[in-house]
PDB file of N, CA, C and O in Angstrom:
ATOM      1  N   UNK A   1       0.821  -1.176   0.000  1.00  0.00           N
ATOM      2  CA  UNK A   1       0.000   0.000   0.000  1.00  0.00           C
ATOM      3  C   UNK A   1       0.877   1.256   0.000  1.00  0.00           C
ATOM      4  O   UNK A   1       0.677   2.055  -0.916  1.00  0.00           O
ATOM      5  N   UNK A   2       1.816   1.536   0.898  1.00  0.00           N
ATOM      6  CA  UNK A   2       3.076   2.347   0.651  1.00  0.00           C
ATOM      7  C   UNK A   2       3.727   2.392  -0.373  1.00  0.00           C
ATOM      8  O   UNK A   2       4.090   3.535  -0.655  1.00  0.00           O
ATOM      9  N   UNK A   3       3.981   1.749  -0.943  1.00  0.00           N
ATOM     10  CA  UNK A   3       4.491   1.600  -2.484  1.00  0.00           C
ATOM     11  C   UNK A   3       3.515   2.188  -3.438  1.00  0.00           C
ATOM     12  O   UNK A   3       4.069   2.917  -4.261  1.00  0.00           O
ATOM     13  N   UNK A   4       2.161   2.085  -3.581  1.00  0.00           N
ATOM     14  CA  UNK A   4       1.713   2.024  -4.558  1.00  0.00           C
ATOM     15  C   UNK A   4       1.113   3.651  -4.191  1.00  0.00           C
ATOM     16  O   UNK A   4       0.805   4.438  -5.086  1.00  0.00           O
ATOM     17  N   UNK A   5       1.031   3.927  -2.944  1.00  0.00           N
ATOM     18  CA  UNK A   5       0.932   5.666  -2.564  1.00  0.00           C
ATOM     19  C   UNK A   5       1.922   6.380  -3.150  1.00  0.00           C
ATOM     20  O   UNK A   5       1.741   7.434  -3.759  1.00  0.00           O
ATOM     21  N   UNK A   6       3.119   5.759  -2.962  1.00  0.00           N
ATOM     22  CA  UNK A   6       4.538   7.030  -3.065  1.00  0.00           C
ATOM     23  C   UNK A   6       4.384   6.651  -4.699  1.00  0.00           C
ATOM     24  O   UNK A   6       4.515   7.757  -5.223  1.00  0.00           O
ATOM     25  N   UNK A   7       4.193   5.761  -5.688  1.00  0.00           N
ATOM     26  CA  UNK A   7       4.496   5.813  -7.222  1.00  0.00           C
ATOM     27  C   UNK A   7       3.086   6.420  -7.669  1.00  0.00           C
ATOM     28  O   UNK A   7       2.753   6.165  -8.826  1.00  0.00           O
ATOM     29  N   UNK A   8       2.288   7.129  -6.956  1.00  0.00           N
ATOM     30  CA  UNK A   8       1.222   7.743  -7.092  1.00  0.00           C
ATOM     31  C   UNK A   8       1.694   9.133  -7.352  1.00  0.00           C
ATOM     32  O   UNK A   8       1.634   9.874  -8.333  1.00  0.00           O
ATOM     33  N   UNK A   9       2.154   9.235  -6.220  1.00  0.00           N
ATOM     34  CA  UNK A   9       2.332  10.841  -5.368  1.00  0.00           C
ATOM     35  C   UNK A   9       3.780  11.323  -6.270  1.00  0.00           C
ATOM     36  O   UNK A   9       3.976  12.524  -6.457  1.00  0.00           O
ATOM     37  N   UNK A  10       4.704  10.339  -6.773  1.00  0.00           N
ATOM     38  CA  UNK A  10       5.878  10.465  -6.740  1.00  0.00           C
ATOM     39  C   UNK A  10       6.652  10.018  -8.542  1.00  0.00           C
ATOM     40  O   UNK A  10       6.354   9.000  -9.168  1.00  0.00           O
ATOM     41  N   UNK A  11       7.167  10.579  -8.791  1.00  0.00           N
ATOM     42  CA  UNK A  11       7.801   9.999 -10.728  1.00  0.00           C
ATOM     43  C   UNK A  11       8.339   8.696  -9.871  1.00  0.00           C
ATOM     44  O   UNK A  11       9.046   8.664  -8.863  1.00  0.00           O
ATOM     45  N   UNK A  12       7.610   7.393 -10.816  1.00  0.00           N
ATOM     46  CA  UNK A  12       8.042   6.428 -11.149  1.00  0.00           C
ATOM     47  C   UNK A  12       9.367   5.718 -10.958  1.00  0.00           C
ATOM     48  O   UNK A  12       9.723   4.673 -10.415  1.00  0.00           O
ATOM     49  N   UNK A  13      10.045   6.851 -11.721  1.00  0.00           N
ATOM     50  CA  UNK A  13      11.815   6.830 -11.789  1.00  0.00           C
ATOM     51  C   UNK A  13      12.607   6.660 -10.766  1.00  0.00           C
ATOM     52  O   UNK A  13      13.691   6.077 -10.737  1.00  0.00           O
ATOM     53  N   UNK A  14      11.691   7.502  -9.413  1.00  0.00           N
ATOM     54  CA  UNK A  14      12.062   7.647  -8.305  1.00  0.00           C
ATOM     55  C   UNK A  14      12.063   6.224  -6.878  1.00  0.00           C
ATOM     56  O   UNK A  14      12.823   5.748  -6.036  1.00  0.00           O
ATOM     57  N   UNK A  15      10.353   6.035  -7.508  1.00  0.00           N
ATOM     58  CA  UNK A  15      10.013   5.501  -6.360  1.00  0.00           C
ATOM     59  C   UNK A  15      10.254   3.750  -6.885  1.00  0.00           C
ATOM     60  O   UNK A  15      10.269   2.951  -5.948  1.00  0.00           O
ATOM     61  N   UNK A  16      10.399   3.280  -8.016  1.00  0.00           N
ATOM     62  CA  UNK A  16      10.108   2.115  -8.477  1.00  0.00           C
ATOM     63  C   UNK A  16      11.399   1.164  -7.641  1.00  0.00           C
ATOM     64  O   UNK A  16      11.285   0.295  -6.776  1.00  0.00           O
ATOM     65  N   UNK A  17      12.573   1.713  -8.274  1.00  0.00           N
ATOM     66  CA  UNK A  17      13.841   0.877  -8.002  1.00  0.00           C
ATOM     67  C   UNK A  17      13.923   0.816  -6.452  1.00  0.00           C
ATOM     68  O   UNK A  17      14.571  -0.165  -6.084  1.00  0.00           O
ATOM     69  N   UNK A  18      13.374   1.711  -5.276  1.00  0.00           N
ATOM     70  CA  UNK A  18      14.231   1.358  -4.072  1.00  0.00           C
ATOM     71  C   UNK A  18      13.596   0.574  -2.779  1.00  0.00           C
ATOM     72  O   UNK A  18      12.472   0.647  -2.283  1.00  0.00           O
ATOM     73  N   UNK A  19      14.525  -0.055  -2.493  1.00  0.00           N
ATOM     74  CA  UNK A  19      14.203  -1.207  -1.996  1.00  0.00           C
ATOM     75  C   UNK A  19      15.210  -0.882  -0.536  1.00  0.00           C
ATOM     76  O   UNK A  19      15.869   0.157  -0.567  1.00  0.00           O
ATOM     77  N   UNK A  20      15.299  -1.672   0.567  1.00  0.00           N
ATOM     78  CA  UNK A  20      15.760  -1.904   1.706  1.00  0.00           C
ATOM     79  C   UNK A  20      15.708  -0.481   2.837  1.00  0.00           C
ATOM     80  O   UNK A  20      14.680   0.010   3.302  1.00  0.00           O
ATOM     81  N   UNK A  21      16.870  -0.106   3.047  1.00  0.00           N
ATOM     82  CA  UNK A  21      16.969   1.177   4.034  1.00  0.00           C
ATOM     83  C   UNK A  21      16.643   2.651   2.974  1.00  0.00           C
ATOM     84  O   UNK A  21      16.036   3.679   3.277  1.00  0.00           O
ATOM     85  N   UNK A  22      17.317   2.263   1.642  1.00  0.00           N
ATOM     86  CA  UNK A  22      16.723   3.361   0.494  1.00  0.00           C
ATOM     87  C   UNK A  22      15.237   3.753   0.551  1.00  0.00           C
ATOM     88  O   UNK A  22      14.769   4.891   0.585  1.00  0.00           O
ATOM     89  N   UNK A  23      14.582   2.550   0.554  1.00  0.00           N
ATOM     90  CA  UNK A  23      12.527   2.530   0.598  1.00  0.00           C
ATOM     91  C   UNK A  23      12.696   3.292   2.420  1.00  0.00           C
ATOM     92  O   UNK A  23      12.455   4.497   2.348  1.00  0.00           O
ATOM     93  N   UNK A  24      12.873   3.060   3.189  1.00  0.00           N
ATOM     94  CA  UNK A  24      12.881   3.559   4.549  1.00  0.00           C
ATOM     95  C   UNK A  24      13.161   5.340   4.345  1.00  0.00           C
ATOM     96  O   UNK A  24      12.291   6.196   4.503  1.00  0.00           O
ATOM     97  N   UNK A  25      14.532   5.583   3.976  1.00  0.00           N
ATOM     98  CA  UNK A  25      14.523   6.715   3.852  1.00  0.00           C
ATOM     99  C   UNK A  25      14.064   7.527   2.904  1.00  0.00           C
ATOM    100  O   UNK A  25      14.462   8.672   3.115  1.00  0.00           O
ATOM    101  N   UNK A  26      13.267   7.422   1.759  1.00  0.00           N
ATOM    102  CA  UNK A  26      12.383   7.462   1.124  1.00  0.00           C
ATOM    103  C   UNK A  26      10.960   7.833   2.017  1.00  0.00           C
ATOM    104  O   UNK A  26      10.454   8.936   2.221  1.00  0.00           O
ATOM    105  N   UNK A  27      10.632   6.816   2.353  1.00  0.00           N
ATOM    106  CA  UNK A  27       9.683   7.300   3.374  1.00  0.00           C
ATOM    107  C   UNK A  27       9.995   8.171   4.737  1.00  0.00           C
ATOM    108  O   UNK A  27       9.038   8.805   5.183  1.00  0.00           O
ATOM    109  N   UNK A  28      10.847   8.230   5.214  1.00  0.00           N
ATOM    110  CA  UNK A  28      11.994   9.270   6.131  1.00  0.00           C
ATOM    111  C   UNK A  28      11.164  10.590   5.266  1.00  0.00           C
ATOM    112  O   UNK A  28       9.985  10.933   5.352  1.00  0.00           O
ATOM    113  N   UNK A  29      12.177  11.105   4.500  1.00  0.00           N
ATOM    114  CA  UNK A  29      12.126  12.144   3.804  1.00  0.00           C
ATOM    115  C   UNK A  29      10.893  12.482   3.591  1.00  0.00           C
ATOM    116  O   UNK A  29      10.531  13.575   4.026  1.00  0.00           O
ATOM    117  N   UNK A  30      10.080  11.760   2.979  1.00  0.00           N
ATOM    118  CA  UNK A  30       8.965  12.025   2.304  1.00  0.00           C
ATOM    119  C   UNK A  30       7.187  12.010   3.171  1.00  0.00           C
ATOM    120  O   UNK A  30       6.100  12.499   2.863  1.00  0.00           O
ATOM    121  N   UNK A  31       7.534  11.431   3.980  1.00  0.00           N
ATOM    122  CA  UNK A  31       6.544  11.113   4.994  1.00  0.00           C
ATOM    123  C   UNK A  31       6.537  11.821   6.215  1.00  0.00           C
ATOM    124  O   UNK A  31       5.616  11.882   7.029  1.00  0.00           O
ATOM    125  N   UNK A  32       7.582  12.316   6.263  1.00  0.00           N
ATOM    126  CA  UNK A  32       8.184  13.227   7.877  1.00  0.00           C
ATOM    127  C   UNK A  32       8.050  12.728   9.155  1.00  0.00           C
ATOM    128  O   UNK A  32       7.954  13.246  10.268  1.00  0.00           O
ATOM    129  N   UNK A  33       8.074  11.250   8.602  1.00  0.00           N
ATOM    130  CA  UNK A  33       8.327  10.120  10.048  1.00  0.00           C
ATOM    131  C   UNK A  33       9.500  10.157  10.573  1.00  0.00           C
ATOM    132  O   UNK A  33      10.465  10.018   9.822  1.00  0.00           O
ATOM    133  N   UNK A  34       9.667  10.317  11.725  1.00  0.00           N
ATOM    134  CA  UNK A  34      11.306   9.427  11.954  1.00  0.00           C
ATOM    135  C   UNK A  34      11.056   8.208  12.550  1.00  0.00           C
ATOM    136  O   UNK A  34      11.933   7.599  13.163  1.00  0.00           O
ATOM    137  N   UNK A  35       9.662   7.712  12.388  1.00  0.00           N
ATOM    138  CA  UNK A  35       9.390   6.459  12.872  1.00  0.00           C
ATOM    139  C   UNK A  35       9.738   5.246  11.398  1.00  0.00           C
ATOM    140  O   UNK A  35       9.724   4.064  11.742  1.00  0.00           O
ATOM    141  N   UNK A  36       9.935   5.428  10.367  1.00  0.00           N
ATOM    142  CA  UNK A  36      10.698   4.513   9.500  1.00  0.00           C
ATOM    143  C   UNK A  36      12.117   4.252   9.100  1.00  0.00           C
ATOM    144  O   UNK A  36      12.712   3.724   8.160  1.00  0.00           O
ATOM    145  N   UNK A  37      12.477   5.029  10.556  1.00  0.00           N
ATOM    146  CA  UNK A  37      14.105   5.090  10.813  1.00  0.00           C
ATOM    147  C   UNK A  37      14.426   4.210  11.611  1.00  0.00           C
ATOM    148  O   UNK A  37      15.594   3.938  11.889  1.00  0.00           O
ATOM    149  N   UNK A  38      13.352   3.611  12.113  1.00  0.00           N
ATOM    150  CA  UNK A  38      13.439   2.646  14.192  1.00  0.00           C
ATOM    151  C   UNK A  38      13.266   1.285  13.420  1.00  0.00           C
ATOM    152  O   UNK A  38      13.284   0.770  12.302  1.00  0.00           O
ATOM    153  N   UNK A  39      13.081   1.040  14.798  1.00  0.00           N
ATOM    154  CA  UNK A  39      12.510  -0.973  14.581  1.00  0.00           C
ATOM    155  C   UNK A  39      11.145  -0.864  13.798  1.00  0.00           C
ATOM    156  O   UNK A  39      10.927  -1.538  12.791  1.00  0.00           O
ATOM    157  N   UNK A  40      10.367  -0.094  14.257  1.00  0.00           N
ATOM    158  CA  UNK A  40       9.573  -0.396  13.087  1.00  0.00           C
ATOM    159  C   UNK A  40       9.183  -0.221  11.764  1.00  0.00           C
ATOM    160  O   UNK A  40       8.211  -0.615  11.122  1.00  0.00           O
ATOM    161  N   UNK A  41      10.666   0.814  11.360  1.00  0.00           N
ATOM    162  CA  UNK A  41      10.922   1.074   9.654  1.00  0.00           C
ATOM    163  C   UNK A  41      10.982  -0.681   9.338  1.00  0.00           C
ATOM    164  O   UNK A  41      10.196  -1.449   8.783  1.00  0.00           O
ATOM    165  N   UNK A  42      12.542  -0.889  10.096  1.00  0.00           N
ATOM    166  CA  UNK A  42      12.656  -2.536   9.793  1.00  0.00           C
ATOM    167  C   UNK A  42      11.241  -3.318   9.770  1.00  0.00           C
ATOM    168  O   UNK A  42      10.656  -3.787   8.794  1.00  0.00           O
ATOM    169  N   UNK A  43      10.904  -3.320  10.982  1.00  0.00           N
ATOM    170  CA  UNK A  43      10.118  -4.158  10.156  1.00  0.00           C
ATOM    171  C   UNK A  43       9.145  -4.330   9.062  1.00  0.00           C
ATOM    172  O   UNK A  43       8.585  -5.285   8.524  1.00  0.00           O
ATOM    173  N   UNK A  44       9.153  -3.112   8.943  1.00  0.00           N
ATOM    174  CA  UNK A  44       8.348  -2.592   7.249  1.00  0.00           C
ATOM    175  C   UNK A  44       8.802  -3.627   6.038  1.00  0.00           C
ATOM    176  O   UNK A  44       7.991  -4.218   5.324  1.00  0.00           O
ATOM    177  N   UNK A  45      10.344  -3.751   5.924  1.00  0.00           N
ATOM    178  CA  UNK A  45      11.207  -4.266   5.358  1.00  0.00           C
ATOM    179  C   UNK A  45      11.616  -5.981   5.542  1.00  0.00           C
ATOM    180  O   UNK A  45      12.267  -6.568   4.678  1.00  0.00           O
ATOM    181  N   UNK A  46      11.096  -6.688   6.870  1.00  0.00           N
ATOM    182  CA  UNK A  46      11.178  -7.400   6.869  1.00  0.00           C
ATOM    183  C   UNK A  46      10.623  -8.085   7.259  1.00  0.00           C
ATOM    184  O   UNK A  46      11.024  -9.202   6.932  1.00  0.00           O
ATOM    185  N   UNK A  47       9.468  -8.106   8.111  1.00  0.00           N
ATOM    186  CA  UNK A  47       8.808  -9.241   8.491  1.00  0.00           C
ATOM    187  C   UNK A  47       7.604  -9.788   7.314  1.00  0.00           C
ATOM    188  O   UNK A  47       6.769 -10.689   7.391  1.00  0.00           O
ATOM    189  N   UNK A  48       7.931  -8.808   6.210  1.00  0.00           N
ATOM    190  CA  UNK A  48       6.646  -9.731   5.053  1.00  0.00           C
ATOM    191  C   UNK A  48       7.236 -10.810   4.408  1.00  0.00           C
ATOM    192  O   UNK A  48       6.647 -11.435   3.526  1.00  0.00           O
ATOM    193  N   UNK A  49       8.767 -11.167   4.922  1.00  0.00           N
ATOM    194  CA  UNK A  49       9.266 -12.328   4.171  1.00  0.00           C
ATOM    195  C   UNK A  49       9.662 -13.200   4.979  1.00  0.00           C
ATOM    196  O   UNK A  49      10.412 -14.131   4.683  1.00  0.00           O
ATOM    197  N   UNK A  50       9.068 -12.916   6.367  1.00  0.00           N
ATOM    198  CA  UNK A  50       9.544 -13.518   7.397  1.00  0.00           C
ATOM    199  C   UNK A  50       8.420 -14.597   8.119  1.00  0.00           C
ATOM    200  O   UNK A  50       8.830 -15.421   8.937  1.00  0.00           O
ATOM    201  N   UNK A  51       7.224 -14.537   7.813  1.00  0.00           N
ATOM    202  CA  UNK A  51       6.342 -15.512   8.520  1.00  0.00           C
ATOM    203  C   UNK A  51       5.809 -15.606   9.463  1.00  0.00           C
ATOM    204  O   UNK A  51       4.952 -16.406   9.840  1.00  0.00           O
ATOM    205  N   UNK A  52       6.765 -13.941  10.397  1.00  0.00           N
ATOM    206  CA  UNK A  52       5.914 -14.293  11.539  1.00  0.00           C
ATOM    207  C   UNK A  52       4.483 -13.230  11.476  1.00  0.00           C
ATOM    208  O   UNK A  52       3.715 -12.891  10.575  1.00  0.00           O
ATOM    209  N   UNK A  53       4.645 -12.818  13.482  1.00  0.00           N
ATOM    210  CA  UNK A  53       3.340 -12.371  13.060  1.00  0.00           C
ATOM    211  C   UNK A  53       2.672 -11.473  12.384  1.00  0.00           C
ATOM    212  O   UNK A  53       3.224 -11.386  11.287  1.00  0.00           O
ATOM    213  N   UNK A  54       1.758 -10.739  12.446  1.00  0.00           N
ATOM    214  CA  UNK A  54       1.123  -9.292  11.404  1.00  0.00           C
ATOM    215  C   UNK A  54       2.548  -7.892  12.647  1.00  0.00           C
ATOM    216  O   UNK A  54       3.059  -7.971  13.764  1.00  0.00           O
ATOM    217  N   UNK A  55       2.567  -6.998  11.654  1.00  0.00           N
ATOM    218  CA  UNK A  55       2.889  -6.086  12.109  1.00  0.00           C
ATOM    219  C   UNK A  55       2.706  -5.372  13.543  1.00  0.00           C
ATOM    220  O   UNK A  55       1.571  -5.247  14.003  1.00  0.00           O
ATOM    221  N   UNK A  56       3.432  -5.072  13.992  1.00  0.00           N
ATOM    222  CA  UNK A  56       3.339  -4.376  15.670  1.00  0.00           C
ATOM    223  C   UNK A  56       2.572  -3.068  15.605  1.00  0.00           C
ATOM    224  O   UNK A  56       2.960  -2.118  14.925  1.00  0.00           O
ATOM    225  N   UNK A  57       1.573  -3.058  16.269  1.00  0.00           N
ATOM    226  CA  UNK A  57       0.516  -1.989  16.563  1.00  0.00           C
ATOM    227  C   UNK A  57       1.343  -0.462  16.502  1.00  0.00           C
ATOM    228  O   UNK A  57       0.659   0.533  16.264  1.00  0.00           O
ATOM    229  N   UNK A  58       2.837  -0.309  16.725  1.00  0.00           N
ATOM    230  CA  UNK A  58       3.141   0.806  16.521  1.00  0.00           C
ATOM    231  C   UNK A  58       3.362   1.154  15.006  1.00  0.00           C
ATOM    232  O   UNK A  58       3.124   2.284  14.579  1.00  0.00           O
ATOM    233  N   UNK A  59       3.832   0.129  14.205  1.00  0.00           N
ATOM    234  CA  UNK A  59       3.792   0.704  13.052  1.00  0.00           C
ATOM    235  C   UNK A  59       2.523   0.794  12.116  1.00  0.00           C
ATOM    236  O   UNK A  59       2.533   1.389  11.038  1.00  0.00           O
ATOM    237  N   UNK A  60       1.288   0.053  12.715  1.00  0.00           N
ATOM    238  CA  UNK A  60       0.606   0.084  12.031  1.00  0.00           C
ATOM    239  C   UNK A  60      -0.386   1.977  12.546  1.00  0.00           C
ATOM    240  O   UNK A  60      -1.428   2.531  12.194  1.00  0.00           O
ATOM    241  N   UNK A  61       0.321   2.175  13.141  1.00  0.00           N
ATOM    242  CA  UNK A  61      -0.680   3.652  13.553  1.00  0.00           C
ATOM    243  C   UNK A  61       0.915   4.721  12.797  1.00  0.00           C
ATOM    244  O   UNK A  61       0.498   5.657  12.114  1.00  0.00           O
ATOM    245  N   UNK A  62       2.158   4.666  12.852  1.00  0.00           N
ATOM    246  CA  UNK A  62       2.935   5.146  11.788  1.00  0.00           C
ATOM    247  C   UNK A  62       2.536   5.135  10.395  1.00  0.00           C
ATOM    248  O   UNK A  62       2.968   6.184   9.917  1.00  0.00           O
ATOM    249  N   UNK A  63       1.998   4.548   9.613  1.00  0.00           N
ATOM    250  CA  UNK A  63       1.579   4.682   8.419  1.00  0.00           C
ATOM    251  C   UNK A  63       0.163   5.142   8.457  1.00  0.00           C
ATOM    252  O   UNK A  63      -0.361   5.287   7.352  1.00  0.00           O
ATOM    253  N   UNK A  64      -0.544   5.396   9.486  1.00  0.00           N
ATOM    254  CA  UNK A  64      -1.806   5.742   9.044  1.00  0.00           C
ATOM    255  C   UNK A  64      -1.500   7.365   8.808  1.00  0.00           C
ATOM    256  O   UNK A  64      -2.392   8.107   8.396  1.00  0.00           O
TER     257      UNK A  64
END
């Protein structure tokens, strides 16, 4: 859903290729979080390939 907001909001060129701490600070910059700088940027980044559980209640109120 973050992805498909920022290649909305954002040229293509920009938002397509970045991936890991790049997608984090991306959203850093662009979002005026410094909450996708913490543990729960990471886990933005990693627990969808990871299996465990749904996201931690703090990041899910960071992206709202």
């Amino acid at each position: 859903m973050l992805r498909q907001t920022a290649l909305t909001a954002f040229p293509r060129s920009k938002v397509a290729s970045l991936h890991g701490q790049d997608w984090l600070d991306f959203l850093a910059l662009t979002g005026g979080k410094e909450g996708f700088q913490g543990p729960d940027g990471q886990a933005l980044i990693t627990l969808p390939y990871s299996g465990d559980s749904p996201l931690p209640k703090a990041t899910i109120k960071m992206v709202r």
